[in-house]
N, C-alpha and C positions, 0 to 999 in steps of 0.2 A: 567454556570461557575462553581458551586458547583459542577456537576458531572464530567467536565473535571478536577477537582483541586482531588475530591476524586480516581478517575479511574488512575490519575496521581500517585498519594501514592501509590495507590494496585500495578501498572506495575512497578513501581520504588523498592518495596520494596520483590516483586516475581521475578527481574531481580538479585539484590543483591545475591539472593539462585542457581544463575543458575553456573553451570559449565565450559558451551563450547557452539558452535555452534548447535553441536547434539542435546544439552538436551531442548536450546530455542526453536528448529524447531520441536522438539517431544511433548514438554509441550503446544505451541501455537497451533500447531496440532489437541493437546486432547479439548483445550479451544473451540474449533474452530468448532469441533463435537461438545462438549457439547451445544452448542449454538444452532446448526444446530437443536438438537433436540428437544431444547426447544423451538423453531420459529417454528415445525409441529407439536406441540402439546399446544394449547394453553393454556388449563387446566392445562396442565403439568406446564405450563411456571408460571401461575398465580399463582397456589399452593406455586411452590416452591420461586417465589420472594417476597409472599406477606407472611403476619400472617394465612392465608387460612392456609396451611399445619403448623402442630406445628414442633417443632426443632425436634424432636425424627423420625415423619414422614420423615422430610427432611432428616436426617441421613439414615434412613434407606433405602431410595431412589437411595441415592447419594453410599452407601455400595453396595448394588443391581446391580447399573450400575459398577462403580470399579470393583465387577467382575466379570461379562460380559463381558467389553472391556479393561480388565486390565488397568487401569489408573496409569501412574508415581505417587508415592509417593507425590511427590512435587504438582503437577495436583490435588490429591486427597484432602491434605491438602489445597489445596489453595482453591479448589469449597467448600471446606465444614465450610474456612474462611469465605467468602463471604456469602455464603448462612445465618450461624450463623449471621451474621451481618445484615443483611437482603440489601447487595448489588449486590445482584444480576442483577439485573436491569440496572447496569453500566457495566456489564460483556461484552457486545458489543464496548463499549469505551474502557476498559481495554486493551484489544487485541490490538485496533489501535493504544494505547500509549505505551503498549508493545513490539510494532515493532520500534514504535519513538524513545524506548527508547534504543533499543537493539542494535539501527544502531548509535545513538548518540555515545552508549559508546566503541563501536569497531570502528569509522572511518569511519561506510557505508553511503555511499549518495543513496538516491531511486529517479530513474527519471522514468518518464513515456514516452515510446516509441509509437507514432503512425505510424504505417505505411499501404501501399496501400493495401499491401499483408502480409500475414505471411512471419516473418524473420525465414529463415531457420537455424539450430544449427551452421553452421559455421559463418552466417551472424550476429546470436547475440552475437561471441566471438570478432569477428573484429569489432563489434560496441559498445563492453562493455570496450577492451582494450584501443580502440579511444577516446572514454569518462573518462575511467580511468585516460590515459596520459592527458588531455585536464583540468579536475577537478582535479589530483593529489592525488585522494579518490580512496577507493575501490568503485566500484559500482554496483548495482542492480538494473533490470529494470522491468519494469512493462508493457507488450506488451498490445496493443490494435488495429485492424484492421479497420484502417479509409477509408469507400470503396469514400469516397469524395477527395480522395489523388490520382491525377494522377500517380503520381510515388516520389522516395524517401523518408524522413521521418520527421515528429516534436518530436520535445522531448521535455520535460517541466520538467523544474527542480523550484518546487516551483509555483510561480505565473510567470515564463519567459517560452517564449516559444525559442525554436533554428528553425530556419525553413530553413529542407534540402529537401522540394520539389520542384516539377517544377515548380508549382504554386508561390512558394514564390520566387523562383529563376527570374522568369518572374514580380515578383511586384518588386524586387529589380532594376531589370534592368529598366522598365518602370519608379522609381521613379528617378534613376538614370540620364534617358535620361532628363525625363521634368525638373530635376533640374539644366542639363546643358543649359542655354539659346544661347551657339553658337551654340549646337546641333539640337537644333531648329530650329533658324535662316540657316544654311545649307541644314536643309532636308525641308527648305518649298524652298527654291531656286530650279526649275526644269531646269537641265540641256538642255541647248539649247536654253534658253530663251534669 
């Protein structure tokens, strides 16, 4: 809870400084690599989130990579807040409440799309428009290839699922039939009897 409540200040207070589109999707980018590198290097990671490396170390580390991989001003600043602070260690929650927050304050809704196959580019524009018109939200989706999906798709917005496959489409129908009891009564009647 404390690291969700502190990860929550840092993304809320590095969203406040952002610009536009361009600069969030450039800066979560850079976060995003920084991260990468400190996940394959462990020592790396330990030094610089713990008292192990002193501040001056850490500085000169974090200057080093800046540039190397030219880092945004704002990116710069903000790993070298953290770091000084010694929260780096929430830097992986940051990112996720960074995008929470980013989509909060522009409108965007994130749904997660399964489907049997990969959606092809025309297929993810008539099915972001669909959803767009449907939620009233901008939307952005999040693909995943579920090979357990005979054909068409689930979507899950939140903890709801939408289920537009065959599968569901046939649970729908069968719940359908057994909840009509004339349907029943008919189709156990065999013609001719």
């Amino acid at each position: 809870m404390k690291e969700t409540s502190a990860a929550k200040r840092y993304a809320a207070g590095l969203i406040k400084t952002l610009t536009g589109e361009p600069e969030y999707r450039q800066i979560k980018k850079e976060l995003e690599t920084f991260l990468e590198l400190l996940d394959r290097i462990e020592e790396f990671k330990t030094g610089m989130g713990t008292l192990l490396f002193s501040k001056s170390q850490k500085k000169e580390i974090l200057d080093t990579l800046h540039q190397e991989i030219k880092l945004n001003q704002k990116t710069y600043r903000f790993l070298w807040t953290i770091l000084e602070e010694n929260r780096l260690m929430v830097l992986a929650s940051i990112i996720m409440m960074l995008e929470v927050l980013w989509f909060e304050k522009n409108g965007i809704e994130k749904l997660k799309v399964y489907s049997a196959v990969p959606l092809g580019p025309e297929q993810e524009k008539k099915l972001i428009k669909k959803l767009e018109t449907a939620f009233k939200k901008h939307i952005v989706i999040e693909k995943e290839v579920d090979p357990s999906l005979l054909a068409g798709i689930k979507v899950q917005r939140g903890h709801v699922f939408y289920d537009f496959s065959i599968e569901g489409n046939l649970k729908k129908l069968k719940q359908a039939l057994v909840a009509d009891d004339s349907f029943i009564k008919m189709a156990a009647v065999v013609p001719g009897d």
